[in-house]
GUDRENBA-464843 format. One record per atom (N, C-alpha, C, O): x negated, y negated, z. Coordinates in steps of 0.001 Angstrom, whole numbers, plus 524288, in hexadecimal, padded with zeros to 5 digits. Each point is the difference from the previous one (the first is absolute). Layout:
residues N
XYZ ...
END
This chain:
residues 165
797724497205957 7FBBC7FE978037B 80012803C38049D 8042E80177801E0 7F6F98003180010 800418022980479 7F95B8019580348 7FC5A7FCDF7FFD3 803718062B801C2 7FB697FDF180499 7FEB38064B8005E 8021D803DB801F4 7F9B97FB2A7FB66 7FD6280719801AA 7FAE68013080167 7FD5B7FDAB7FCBB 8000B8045B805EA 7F9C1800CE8010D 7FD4F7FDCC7FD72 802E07FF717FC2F 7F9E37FEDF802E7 7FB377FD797FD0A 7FD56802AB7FF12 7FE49802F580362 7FF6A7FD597F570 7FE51803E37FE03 7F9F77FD4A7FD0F 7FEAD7FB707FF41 7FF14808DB7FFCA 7F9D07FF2E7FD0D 802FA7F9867FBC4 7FF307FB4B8008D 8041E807A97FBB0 802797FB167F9C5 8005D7FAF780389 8007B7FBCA7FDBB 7FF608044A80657 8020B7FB5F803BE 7FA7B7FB28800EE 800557FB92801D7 7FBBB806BD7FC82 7FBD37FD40801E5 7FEE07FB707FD8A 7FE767FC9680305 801D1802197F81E 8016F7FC617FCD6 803227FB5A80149 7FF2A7FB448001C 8038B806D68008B 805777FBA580229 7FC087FE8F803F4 7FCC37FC9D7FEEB 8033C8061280651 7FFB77FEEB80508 7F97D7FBA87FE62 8006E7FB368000F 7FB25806ED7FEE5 7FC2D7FBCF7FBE0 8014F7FBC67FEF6 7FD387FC7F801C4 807CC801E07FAC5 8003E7FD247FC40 8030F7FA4F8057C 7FF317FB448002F 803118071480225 802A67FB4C8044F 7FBDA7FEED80522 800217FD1A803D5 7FC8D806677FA53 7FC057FE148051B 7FBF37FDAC7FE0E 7FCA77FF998036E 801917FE0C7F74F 7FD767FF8C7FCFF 8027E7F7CD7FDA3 7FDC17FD087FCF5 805D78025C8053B 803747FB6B7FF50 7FC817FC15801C8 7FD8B8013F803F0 801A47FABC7FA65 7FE077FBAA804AD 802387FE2680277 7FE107FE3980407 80699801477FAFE 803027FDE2805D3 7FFE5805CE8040A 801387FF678049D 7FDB1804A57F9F6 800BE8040D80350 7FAC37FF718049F 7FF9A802958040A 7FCE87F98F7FA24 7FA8C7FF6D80436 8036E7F9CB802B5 7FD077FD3280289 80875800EB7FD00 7FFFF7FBA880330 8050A801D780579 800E37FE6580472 801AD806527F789 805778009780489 7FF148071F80271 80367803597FF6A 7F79D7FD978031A 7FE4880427800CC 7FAEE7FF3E80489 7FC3C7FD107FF78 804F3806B780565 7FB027FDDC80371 7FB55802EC7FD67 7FB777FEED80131 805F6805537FAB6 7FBBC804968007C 7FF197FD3E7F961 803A77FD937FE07 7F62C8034A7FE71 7FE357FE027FB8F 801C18054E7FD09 7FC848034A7FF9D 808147FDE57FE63 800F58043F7FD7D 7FC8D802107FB49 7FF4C804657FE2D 7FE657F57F80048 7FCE8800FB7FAAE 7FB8D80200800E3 7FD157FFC77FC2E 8011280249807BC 7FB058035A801A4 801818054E7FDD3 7FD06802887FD33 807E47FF1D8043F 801F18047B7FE6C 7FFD7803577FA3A 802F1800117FC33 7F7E8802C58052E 7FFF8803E97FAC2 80605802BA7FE85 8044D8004780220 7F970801607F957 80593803787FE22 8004F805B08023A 8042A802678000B 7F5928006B8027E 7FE668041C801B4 8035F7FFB1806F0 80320802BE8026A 7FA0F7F8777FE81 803397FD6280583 807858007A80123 802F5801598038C 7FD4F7FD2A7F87D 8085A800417FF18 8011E8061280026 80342801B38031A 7FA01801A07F981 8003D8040780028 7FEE480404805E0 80279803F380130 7F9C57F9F480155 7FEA980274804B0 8058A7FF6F80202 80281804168006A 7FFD67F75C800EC 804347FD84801B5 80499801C57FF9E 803017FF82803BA 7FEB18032B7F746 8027A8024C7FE21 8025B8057A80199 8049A801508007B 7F688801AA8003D 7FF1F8057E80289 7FF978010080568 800FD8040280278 7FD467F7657FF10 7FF957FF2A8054B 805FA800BC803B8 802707FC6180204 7FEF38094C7FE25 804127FEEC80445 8000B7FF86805E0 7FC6E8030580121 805027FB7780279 7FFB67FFEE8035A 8050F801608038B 802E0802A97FD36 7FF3D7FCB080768 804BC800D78042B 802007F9C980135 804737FE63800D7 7F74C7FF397FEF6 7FF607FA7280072 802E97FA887FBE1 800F87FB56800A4 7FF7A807E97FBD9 8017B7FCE27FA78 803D4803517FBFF 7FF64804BE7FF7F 8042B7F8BA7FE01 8028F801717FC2A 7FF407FA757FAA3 8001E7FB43800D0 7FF408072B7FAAC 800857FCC27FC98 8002F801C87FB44 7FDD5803867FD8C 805887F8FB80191 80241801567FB05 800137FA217FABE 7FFBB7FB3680059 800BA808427FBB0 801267FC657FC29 804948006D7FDBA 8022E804287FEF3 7FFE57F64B7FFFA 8035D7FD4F7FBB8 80184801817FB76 804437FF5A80221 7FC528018F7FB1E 7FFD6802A17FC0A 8072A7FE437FD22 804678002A801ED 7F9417FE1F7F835 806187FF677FD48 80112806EE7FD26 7FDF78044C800B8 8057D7F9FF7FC8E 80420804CD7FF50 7FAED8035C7FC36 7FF54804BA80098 7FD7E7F8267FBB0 7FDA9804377FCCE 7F958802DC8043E 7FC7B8033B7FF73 805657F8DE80463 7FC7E802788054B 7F9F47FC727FE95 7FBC38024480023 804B87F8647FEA5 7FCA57FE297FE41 7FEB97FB3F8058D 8035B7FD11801CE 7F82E803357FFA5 7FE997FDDA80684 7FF687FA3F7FEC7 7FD9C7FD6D7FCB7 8067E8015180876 800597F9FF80160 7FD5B7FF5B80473 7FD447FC19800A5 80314806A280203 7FD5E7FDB380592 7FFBF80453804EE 8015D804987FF92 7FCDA7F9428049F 7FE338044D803DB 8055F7FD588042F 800CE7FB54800D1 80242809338014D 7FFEC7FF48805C8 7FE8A802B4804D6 7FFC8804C47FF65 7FF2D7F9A780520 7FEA0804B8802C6 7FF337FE648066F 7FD9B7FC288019D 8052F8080A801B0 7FF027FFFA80485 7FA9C801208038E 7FE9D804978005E 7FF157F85F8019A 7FAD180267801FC 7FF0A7FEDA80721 802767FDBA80374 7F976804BE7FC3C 7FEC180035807F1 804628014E80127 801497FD27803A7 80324806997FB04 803628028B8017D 7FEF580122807DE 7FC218027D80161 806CA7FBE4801C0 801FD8015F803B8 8035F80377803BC 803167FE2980332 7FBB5808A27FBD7 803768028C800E4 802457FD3280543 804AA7FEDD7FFC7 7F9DC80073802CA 7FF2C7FE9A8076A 803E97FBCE80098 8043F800B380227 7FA2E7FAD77FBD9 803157FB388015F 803D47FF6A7F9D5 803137FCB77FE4D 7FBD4805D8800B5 8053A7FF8C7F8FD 7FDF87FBED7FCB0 8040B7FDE77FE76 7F7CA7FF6A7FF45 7FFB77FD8D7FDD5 7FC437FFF87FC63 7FC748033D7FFD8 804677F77C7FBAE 7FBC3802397FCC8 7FE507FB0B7FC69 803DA7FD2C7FF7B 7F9188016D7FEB1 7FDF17FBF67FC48 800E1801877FB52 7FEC1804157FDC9 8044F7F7158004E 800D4800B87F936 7FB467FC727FCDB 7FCE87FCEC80206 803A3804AC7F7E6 7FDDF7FD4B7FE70 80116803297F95C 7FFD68048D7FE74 8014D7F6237FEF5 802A77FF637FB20 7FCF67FD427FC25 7FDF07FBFA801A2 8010E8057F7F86B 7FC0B7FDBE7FD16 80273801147FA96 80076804987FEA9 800DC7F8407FEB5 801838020D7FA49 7FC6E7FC8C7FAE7 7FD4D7FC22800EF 80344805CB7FAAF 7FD4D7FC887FC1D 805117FCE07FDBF 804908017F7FFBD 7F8FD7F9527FE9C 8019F7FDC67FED6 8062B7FDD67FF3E 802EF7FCDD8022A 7FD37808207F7C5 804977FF507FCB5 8036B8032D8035A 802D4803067FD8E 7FDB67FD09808AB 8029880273802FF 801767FDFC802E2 8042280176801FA 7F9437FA0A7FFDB 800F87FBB8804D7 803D17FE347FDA7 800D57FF9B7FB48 803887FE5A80B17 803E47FE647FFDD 802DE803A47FC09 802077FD007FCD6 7FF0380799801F1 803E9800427FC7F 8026B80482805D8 7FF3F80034804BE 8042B8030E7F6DC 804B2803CA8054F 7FCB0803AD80201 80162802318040D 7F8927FF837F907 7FCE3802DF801C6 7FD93800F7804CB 7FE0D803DB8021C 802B67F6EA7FF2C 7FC827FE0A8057A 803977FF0B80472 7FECE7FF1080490 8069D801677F8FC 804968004880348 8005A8067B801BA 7FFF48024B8043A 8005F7FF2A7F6EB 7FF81805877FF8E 7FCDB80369804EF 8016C803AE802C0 7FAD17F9F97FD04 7FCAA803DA802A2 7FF5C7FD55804E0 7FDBF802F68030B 803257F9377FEC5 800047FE6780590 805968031B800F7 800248041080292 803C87F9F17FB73 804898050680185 800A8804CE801FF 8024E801B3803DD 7FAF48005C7F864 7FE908053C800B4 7FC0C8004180430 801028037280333 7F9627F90B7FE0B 7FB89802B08045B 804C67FDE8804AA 800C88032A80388 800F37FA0E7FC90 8011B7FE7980354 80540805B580456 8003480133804A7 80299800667F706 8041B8043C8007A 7FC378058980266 800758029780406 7FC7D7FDAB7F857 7FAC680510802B8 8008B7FEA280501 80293802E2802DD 7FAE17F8027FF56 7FCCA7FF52802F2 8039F800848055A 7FE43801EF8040C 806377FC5F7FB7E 8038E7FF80803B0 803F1804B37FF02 80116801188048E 80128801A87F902 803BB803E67FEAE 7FCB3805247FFCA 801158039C802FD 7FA3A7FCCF7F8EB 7FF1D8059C80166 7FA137FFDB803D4 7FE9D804748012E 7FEBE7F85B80055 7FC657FEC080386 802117FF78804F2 7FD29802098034D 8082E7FB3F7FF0E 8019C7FF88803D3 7FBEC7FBD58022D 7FE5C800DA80470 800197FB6C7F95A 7FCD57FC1780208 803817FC7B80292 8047E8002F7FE4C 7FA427FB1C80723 801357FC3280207 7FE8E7FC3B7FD95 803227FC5B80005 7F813802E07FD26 7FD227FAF17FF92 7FD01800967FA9B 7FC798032B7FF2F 8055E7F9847FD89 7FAAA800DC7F976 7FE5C7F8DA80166 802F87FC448009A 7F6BD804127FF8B 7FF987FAEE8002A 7FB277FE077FA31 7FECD8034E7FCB8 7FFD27F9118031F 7FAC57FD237FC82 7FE2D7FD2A80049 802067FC6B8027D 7FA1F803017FBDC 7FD687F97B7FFC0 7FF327FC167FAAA 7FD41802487FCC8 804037F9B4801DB 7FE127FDB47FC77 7FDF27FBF87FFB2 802CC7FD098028D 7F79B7FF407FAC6 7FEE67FB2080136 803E47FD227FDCD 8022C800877FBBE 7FE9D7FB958088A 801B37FA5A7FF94 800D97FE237FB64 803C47FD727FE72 7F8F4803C87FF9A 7FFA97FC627FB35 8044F803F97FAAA 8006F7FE4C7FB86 80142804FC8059B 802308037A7FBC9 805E07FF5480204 8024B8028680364 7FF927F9147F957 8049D7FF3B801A1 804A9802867FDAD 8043E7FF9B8023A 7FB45802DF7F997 803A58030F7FDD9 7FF55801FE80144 80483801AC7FFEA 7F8A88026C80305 800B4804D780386 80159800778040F 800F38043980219 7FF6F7F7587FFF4 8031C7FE51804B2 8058C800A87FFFB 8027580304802D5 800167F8BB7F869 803497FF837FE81 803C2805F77FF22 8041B800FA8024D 7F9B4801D27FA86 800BA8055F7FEAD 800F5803C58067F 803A4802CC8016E 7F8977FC0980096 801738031F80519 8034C7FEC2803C1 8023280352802B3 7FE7C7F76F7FDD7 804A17FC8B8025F 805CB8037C7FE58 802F4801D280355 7FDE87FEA47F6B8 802B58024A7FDF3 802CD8042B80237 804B68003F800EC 7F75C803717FFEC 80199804E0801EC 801E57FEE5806C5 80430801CD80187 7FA1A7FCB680041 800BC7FEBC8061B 7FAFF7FEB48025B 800447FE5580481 7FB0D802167F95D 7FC087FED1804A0 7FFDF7FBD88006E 800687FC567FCE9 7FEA68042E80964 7FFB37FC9D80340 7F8A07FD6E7FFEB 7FC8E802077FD53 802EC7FAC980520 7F9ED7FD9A801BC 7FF417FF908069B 8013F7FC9C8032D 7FBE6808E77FD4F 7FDB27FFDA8059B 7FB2D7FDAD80105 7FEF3800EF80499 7FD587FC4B7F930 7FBF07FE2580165 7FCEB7FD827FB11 801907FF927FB79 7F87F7FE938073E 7FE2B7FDBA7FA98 7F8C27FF8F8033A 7FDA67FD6B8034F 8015A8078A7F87D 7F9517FD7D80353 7FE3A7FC0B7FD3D 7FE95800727FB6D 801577FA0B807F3 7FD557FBBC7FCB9 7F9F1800B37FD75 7FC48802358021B 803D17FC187FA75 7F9F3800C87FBC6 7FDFD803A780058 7FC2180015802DB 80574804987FA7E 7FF29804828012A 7FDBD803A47FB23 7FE02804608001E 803057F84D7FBC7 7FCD0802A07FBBF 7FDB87FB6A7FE39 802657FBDE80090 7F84A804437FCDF 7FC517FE8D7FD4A 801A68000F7F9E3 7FF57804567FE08 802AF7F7C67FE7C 800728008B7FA78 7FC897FC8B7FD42 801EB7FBCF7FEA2 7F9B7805018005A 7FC897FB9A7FE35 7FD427FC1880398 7FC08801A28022B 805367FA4D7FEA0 7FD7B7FCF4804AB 804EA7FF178041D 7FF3F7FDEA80444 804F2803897FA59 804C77FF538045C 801BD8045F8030D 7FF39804637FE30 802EB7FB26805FD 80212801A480281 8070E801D48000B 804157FD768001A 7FAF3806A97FFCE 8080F800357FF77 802048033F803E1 7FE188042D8016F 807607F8E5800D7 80227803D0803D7 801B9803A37FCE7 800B77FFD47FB40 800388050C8090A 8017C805927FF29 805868016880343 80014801C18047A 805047FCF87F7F2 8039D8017A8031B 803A3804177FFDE 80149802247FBE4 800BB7FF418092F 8017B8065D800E6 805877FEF880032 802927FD03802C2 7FEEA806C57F8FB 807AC800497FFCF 800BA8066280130 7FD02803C38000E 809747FB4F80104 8018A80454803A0 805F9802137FEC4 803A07FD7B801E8 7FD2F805D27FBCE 807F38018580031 7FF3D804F08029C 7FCCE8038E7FF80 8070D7FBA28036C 8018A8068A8047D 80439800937FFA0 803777FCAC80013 7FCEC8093C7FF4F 80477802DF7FECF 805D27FD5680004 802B67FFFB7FC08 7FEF37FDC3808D7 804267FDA980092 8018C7FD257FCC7 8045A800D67FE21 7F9127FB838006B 7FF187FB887FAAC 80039801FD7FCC1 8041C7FF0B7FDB2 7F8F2804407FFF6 8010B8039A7FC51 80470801067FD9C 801AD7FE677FBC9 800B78056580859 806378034380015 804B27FC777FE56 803C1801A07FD7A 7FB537F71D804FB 803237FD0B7FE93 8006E7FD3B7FA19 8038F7FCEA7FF09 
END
């Protein structure tokens, strides 16, 4: 397993988990709008701002996205955000690669602060990030719209120190 740029063969995968229906309940953004032309823009799209990479098992066959974004040269910090298909969740993959963004982000980024957000309502992803060390700095009450409800939007946080331990 290991974690390398995200490539054109990648679009499929990246499609196929945004394309989930539970992926329109534990997500603020409707991924399923997302053309395959769209993933691809995405793909190519580099920026100073973002690093991302994919998952990938040994025959280099794509599990999932991770990736640092709104990169912060200034104040060191940066927003994660992690997405795999399916037959990937919960396995060492997703260990895998939070491991690893997380080591970038703080070891060769020299970041203070990787933070995220997830709704409320996505409790294994909570759970999962608890894991690693984040913490919960806040919570905008009713803050996304999912159908006729309202869901808070809450913001987790591990800094370096935490990290290192």
């Amino acid at each position: 397993m290991k974690l390398r740029e995200l490539r054109e063969k990648d679009v499929l995968g990246m499609h196929l988990w945004m394309n989930y229906e539970d992926t329109k309940n534990i997500f603020e953004k409707d991924f399923s709008k997302y053309t395959k032309d769209d993933i691809l823009k995405f793909i190519k799209n580099k920026d100073e701002k973002s690093i991302n990479y994919a998952c990938v098992d040994d025959n280099d066959n794509y599990l999932g996205t991770v990736s640092l974004k709104n990169i912060n040269y200034n104040n060191l910090n940066a927003e994660l955000a992690i997405s795999f298909v399916k037959d990937a969740q919960g396995t060492a993959a997703t260990k895998f690669a939070m491991s690893e963004i997380l080591e970038i982000g703080f070891e060769n980024l020299k970041l203070k602060k990787i933070y995220l957000n997830v709704l409320s309502t996505n409790l294994r992803a909570i759970k999962f990030y608890n894991k690693f060390g984040f913490k919960k700095e806040g919570c905008f009450k009713k803050h996304i719209k999912k159908g006729n409800n309202y869901i808070d939007l809450l913001w987790y946080a591990i800094i370096d120190d935490d990290f290192k331990q």
